[in-house]
C-alpha distance (Angstrom), angle and dihedral (degrees) to the residues before:
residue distance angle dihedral
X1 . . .
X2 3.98 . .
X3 3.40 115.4 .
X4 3.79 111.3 -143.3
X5 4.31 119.5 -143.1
X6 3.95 109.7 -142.2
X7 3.89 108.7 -151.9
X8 4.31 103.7 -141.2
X9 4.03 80.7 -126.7
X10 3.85 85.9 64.2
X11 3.69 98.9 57.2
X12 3.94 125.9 112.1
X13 3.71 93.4 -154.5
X14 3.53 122.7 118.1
X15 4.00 119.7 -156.4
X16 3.77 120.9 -133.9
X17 3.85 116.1 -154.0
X18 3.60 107.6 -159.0
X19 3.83 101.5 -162.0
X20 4.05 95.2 56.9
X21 4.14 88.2 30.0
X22 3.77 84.1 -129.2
X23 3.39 136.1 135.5
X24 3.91 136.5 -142.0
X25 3.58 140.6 172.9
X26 4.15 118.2 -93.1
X27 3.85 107.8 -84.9
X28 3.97 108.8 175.3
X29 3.74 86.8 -166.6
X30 4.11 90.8 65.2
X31 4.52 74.5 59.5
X32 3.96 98.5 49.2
X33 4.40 90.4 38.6
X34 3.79 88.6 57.6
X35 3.62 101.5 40.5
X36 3.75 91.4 52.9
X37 4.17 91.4 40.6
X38 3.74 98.6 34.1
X39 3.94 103.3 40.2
X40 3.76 101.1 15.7
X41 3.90 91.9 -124.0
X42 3.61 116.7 163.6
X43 4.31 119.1 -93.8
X44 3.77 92.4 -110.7
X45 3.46 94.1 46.6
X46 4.15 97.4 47.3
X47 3.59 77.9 49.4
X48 3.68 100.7 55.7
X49 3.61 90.4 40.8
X50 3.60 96.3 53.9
X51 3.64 96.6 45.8
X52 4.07 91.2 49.8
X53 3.90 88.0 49.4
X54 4.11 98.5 48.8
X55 3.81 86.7 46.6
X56 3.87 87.7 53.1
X57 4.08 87.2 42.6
X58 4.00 90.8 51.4
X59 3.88 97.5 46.6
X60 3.88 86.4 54.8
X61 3.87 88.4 71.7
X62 4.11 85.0 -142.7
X63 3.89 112.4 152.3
X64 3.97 91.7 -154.0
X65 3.60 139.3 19.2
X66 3.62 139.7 -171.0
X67 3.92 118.1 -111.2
X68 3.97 81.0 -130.4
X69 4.14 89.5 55.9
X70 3.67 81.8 47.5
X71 3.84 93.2 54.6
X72 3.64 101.1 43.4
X73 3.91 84.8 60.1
X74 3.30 96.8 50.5
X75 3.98 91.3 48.2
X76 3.64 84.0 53.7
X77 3.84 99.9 50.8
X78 3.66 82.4 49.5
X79 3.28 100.0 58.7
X80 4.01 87.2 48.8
X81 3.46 92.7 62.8
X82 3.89 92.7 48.5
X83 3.85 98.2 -108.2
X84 3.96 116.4 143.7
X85 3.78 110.2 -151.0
């Protein structure tokens, strides 16, 4: 079996932030930024984390999320890789 790469550009999913009731196309790079800035975790690891959580966010088949979706599985990847926040 192939595995297939999905570039972030590629991605029909549009991102709803709640506090600004806006909404903006997926950007995983808004994921690894914060990660780095918000809980001072290493590039690679944002990076890792990010990936793992789009790849979770495409095989849910949703056409929107919620930036607070998106941060509850990032939290959760985080805690997978053993990093307190």
């Amino acid at each position: 079996m192939q595995e297939t790469t999905t570039n972030s550009t590629d991605i029909a999913l549009m991102v709803i932030t709640e506090a600004k009731a806006s909404i903006s196309a997926w950007d995983r790079n808004k994921i690894i930024q914060a990660l780095i800035k918000e809980a001072d975790v290493p590039a690679k690891i944002a990076i890792q984390i990010a990936k793992r959580t789009e790849k979770k966010i495409i095989s849910s088949n949703m056409a929107q999320i919620t930036t607070g979706l998106i941060r509850e599985m990032v939290d959760n990847e985080l805690i997978q890789v053993g990093h307190s926040y």
